[in-house]
N, C-alpha and C positions, 0 to 999 in steps of 0.2 A: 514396717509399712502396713496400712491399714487394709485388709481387704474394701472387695466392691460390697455395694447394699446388696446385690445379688447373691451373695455370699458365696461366690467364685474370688480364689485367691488373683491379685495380679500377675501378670508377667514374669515382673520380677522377681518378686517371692518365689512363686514355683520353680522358676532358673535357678533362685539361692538354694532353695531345698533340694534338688536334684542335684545341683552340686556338691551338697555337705554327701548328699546320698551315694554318690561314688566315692569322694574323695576320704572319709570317714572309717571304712572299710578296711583298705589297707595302712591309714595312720595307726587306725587301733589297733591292726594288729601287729605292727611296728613296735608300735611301744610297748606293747606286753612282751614282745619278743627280746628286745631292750632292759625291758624291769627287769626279767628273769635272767639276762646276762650280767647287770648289775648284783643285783641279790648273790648269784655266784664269784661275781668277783669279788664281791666285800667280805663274805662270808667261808670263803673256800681258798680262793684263787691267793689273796693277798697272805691270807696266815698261811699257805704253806710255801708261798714264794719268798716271807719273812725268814721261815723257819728254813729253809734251800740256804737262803743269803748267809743266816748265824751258821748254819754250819762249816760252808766254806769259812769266813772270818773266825773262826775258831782255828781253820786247819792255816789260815796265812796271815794271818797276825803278827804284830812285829812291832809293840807297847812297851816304853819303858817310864817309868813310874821316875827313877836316877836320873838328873839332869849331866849332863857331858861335864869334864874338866874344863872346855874351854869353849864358852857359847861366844857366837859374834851376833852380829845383824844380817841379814839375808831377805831381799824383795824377792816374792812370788809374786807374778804377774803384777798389781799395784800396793800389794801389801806388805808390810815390813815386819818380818818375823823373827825371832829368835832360835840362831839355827848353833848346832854343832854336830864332830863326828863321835860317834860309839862303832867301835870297831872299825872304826876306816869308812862307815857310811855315815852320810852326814845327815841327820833331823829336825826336825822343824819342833816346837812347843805349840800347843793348845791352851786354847785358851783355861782349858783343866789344868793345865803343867804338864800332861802325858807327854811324851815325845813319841813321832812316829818318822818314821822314812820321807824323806822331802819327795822322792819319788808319788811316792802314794796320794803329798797333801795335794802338789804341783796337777796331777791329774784332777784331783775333784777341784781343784781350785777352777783350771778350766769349763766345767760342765758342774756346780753344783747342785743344780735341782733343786729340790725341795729342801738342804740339806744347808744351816745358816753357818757357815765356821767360825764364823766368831764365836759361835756359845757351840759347838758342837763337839762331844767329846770322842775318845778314837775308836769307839765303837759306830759312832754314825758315820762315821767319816769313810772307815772298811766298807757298811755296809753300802753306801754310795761307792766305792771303790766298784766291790764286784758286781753292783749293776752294770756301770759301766762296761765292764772288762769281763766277764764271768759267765753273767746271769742278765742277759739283756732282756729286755720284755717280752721285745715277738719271737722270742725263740723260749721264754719259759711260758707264753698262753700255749705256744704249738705243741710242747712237751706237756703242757698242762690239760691241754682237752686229749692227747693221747691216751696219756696215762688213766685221764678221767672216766676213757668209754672203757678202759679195761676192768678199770676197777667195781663200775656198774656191770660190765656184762660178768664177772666173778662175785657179784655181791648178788644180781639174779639167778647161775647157776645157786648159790649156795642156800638162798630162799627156795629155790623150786625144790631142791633133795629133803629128805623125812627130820634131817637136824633143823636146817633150815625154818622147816615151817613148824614148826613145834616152838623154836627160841621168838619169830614171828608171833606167833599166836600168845606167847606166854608175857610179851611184849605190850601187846594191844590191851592183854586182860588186866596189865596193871594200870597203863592209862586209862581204860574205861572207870576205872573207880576212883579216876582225881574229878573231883569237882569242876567244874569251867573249863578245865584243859580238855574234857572227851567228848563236849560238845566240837568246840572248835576240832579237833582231828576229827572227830566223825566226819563232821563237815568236811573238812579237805580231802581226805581219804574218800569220799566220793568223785569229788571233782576230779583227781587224779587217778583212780582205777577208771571213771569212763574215758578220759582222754589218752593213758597209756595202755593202760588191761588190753591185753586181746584177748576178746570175748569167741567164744566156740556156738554163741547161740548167735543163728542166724534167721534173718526177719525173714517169710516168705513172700508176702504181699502184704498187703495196706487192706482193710475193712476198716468199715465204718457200722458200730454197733449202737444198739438204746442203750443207753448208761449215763447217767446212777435212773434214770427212770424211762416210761415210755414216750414218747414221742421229742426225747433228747439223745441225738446223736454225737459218738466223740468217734474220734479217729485211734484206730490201736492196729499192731501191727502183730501176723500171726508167727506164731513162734514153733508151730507144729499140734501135733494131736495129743490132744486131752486123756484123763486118766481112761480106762478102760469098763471100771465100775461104773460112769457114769456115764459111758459110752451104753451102756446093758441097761440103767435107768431109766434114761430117757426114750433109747430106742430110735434113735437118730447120730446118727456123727456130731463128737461135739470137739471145740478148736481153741488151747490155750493161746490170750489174747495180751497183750504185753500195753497196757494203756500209760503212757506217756502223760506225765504233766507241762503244763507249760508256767514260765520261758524255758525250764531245763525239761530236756527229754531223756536227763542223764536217770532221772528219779520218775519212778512209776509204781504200777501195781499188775499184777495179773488177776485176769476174771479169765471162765469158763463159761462157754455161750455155745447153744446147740448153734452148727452151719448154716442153718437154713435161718436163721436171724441175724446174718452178717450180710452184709453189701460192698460187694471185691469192685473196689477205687480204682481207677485206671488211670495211677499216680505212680513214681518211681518211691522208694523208700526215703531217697534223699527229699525228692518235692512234699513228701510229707514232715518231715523234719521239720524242714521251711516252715511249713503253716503250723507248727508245734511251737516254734521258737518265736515267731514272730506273731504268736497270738493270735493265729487267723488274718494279719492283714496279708501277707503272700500269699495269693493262692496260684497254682500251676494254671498259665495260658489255655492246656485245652480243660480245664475246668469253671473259667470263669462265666456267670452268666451277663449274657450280652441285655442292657436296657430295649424298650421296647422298638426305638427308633434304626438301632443297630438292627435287631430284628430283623425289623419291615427294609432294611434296607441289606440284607442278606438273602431273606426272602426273592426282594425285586431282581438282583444280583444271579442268583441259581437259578429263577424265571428265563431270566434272559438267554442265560450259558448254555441252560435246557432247549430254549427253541432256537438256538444258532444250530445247535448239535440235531436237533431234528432235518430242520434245514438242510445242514448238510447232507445229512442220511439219505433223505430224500434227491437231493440232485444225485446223488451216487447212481442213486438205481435206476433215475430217468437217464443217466447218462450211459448205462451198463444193456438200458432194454434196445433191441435192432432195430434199425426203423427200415421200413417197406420201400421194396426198390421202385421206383420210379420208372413209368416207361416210356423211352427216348423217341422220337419224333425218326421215321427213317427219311 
């Protein structure tokens, strides 16, 4: 929809955009939370729930390559198989020749899943088996994120200790010297130490300094006091400054600026974030400057507030002063 000649959006517009503007919010970050439990599942969860499954069908297996002395015909559920006994149990044929347990087929024949038996040989067939019966889903993710946080919280003890960070570090030095690969980790490896790292440096307040020149102001956050040698140089207090880029405030730079050329923001460190990320268009409420109509009509506003409260003041005290007795008529 077109806006007005006055170039005020309509109505409507501004309704739709306010709505993407809530609604936006938590889809996005839905879906990242989504992506990244997919990526875990494809990549983690599935190969060692494959590998869980072979193991069991290795330990229950029960495959015979030997057809029986005396095969009949035999329907499972609608289909008509070639069955005999081995050993007094009686098995079914695949469409490979294998012979397995009628038992085994009759179950996946009920619930085959993913799992086509007409071309499926008796390994797929198991390892549908002990999904089924075994190794059910919601009971190998609940075992899977278990096991997952243990093995992270024993994978971080074993990075924080001196072996640890030495096999880390000797890690990193050989990816830094592949070609294309050590941009890309550099890269991530930022995004992930600012999102998981817990950092021990703490912002104290918010200033606003001249930087890169004078009379342009950027927002940086102080980090504490500056070296001491140039504490003695200057001959004023000077305050390491943690300058954030924008859209990420993950990546910055540090400057050093005497105190008396800062200007302490009466911002929280999160509401500066905000205006970091969003480029300047979020600014915190009580920092916005109000137009000049706002003004005059805040102005008009406190005028008023002001002489009610006078007002009142004043009756207080004519009502508090004695008045003169009057004298009565005998």
């Amino acid at each position: 929809m077109m806006a007005k000649k006055d170039g005020k959006p309509r109505p409507f517009r501004r309704a739709v955009l306010a709505g993407l503007g809530v609604l936006l919010p938590p889809l996005l970050t839905l879906a990242l939370f989504l992506w990244a439990w997919s990526l875990v599942e494809s990549y983690v969860l599935d190969p060692v729930d494959w590998a869980a499954r072979s193991t069991v069908v290795a330990f229950i297996d029960d495959v015979h390559e030997k057809p029986p002395k005396e095969i009949t015909s035999s329907e499972i559920g609608s289909t008509a198989v070639k069955a005999g006994l081995i050993d007094g149990t009686q098995y079914v044929q695949l469409s490979t020749t294998q012979w397995i347990p009628s038992e085994i087929y009759r179950s996946v024949k009920s619930d085959p899943g993913d799992t086509d038996l007409s071309q499926a040989n008796a390994n797929d067939v198991y390892l549908r088996y002990v999904r089924l019966h075994h190794l059910k889903r919601p009971v190998v993710i609940v075992v899977f994120l278990c096991l997952f946080i243990i093995v992270l919280y024993i994978l971080g003890k074993f990075l924080a200790a001196g072996v640890g960070r030495i096999t880390l570090r000797l890690f990193e030095k050989v990816i830094n010297h592949v070609p294309i690969i050590r941009n890309v980790y550099s890269s991530v490896k930022q995004v992930t130490d600012f999102l998981f790292t817990e950092r021990e440096m703490e912002f104290n307040r918010v200033v606003a300094v001249q930087y890169p020149s004078q009379g342009i102001w950027s927002i940086g956050f102080v980090t504490g006091e500056s070296m001491q040698s140039l504490h003695d140089s200057i001959g004023e207090p000077v305050l390491s400054v943690l300058m954030p880029t924008s859209p990420m405030p993950a990546t910055g730079f540090t400057i050093t600026v005497p105190k008396s050329r800062t200007i302490d923001l009466g911002i929280t460190v999160d509401q500066a974030i905000q205006f970091v990320v969003s480029c300047g268009v979020v600014v915190p409420v009580n920092e916005q400057v109000l137009d000049g109509g706002s003004s005059e009509v805040k102005g008009a506003v406190e005028s008023v507030v002001a002489g009610l409260i006078d007002a009142g003041s004043d009756d207080s005290s004519d009502s508090s002063t004695t008045a003169e007795p009057v004298d009565q008529p005998s």
